[in-house]
N, C-alpha and C positions, 0 to 999 in steps of 0.2 A: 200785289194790286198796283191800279197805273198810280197812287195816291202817294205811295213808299217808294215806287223806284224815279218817280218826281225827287223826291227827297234828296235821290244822289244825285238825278241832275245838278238843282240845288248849289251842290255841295262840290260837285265837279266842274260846274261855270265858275264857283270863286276860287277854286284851288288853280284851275288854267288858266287864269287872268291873271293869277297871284304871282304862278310862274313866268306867265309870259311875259308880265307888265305891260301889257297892253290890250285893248279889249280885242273877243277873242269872235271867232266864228263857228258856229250850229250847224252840223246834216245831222239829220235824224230821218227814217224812214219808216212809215208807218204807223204804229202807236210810238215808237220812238221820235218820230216825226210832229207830234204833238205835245208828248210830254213837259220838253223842254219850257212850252208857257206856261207850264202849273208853277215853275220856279220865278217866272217873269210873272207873272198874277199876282202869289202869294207871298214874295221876296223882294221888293222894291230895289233893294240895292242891288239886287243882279243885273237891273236893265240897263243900268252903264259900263256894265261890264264887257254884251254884247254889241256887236258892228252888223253882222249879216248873218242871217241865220234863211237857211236854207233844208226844205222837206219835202219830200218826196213820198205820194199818196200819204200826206196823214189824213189821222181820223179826229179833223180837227170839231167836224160838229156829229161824232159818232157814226154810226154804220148801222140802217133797218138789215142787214146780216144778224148779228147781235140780238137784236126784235125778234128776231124770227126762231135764232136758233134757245134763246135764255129762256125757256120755258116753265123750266124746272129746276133745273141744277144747271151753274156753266161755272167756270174758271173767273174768280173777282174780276181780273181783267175785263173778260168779255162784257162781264155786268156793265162797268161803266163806261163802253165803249159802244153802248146801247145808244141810237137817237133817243133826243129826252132824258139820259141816264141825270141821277145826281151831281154824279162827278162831272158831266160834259157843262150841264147847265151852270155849276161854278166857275169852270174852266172860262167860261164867256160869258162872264157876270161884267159889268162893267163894259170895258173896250176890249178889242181882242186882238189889240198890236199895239207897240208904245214907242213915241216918239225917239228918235235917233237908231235907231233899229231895221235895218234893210229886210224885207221879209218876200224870199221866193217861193211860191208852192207852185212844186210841181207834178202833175195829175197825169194819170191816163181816164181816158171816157171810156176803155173796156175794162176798167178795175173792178174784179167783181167780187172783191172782198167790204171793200170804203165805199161804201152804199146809200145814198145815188156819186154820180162823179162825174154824170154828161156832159155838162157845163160849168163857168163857177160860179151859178148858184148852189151846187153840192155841196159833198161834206166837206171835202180836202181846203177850199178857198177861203181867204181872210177878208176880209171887209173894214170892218170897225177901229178906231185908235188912231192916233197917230204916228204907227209908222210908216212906213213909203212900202206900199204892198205891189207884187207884181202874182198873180193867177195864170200859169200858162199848163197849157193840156199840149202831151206831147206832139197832138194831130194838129196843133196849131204848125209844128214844121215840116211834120213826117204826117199826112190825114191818113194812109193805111195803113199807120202804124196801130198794131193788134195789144199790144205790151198787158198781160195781164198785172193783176199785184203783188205774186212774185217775180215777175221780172222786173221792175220798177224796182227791186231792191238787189236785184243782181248782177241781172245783165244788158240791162235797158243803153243800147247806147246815148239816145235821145235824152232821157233825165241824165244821165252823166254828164253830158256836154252842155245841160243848162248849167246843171250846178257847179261845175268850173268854171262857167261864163260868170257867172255871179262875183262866186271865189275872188276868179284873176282881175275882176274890174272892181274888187271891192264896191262892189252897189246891187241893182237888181238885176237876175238876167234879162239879158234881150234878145228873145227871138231871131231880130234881123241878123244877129252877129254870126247865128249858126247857121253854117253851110249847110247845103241840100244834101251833099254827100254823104250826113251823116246816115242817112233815111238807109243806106244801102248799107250800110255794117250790121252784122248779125251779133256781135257783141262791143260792149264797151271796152276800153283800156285793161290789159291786165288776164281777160279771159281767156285762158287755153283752149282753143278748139278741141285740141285733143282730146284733153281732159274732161272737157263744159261733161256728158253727159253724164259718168261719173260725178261728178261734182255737185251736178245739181239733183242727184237722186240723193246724194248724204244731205243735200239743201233741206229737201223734202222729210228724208228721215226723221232729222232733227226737228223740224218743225212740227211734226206727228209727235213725236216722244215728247218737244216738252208740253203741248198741249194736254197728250194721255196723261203726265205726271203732273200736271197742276191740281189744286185740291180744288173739287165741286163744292157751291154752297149753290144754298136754295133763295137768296137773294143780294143784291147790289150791297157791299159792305158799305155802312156810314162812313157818311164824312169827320177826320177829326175835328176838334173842337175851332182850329185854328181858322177855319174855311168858314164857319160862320161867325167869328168872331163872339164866340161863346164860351171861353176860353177863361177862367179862374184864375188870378195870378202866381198859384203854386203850380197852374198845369199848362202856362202858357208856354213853356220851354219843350212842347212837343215839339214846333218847327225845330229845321234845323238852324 
């Protein structure tokens, strides 16, 4: 569930700072693409760990996908990945960005996983808190660009060339800085043409298979004790 693999985030922002010794930088894409806040919400000392974190379609205020499909049984994930979920409305309890923290989302408006994403008033956008937030949709540089929401995690050139923009400038990206040229590349850095169609059909496979293998429950698993602050002090050593 997105609650426990929070937990490594967590645990993975202070071991790469630890090693890096110095604070460190966030892509995450899709629910990975959100996660990462649960560690900055509910672990205070992470937030100085972080410089610029950068995400591509997340489901930062959930996806009416999720609504639509959780009827009965769906994968914990999916539950709390629901608009209005438990977990979503903890997750932006409070602010939903904190101060000294560069924060890029970057969106497609044909995503039709991260549901709505037309604008940034959707789900992917941050608003609240004090960090220095930038909300760009890839049509903001490329407007026919189609990119669904797995290409935004694979082969989007357009989100890739924000999230180096970010990266290289250490701050937020900026639109102006990306060429138009990028609008006419069929894949980002790295992608074999030869290979893309293979490649993206074991994309696909895997994606099916670990959906089929995740275990169905028939509702939104609780939150631990920690998120409410309801926590015993023989059981407040759930966090990590």
């Amino acid at each position: 569930a997105g609650a426990e693999r929070a937990k490594h985030s967590t645990s993975a922002i202070r071991t790469t700072a630890a090693i890096a010794r110095r604070r460190i930088d966030i892509l995450g894409y899709s629910q990975g693409g959100m996660l990462p806040r649960w560690a900055l919400r509910f672990w205070p000392d992470t937030r100085s760990l972080v410089h610029t974190y950068v995400a591509l379609d997340p489901s930062n205020h959930g996806t009416l996908d999720a609504n639509a499909t959780c009827q009965t049984t769906c994968a914990p994930a999916d539950w709390q990945q629901a608009s209005g979920s438990h977990f979503i409305q903890a997750l932006n309890s409070g602010v939903e960005t904190f101060a000294g923290i560069d924060y890029t989302v970057i969106y497609s408006r044909t995503d039709e996983i991260v549901v709505p994403n037309l604008d940034a008033s959707g789900s992917s956008s941050l608003h609240t808190g004090g960090g220095q937030i930038a909300n760009i949709a890839i049509q903001q540089i490329c407007p026919d660009d189609t990119s669904d929401h797995l290409a935004m995690g694979s082969y989007d050139p357009v989100g890739y060339a924000l999230a180096v923009d970010a990266f290289s400038h250490e701050s937020l990206a900026d639109p102006a800085r990306i060429p138009a040229t990028v609008c006419a590349e069929p894949f980002q850095p790295g992608v074999e043409p030869a290979n893309f169609a293979g490649d993206y059909a074991g994309y696909l496979t895997a994606i099916g298979q670990a959906e089929q293998e995740a275990p169905q429950v028939s509702a939104e698993p609780a939150l631990q004790c920690y998120v409410l602050a309801s926590c015993h002090p023989a059981t407040s050593g759930t966090a990590p």
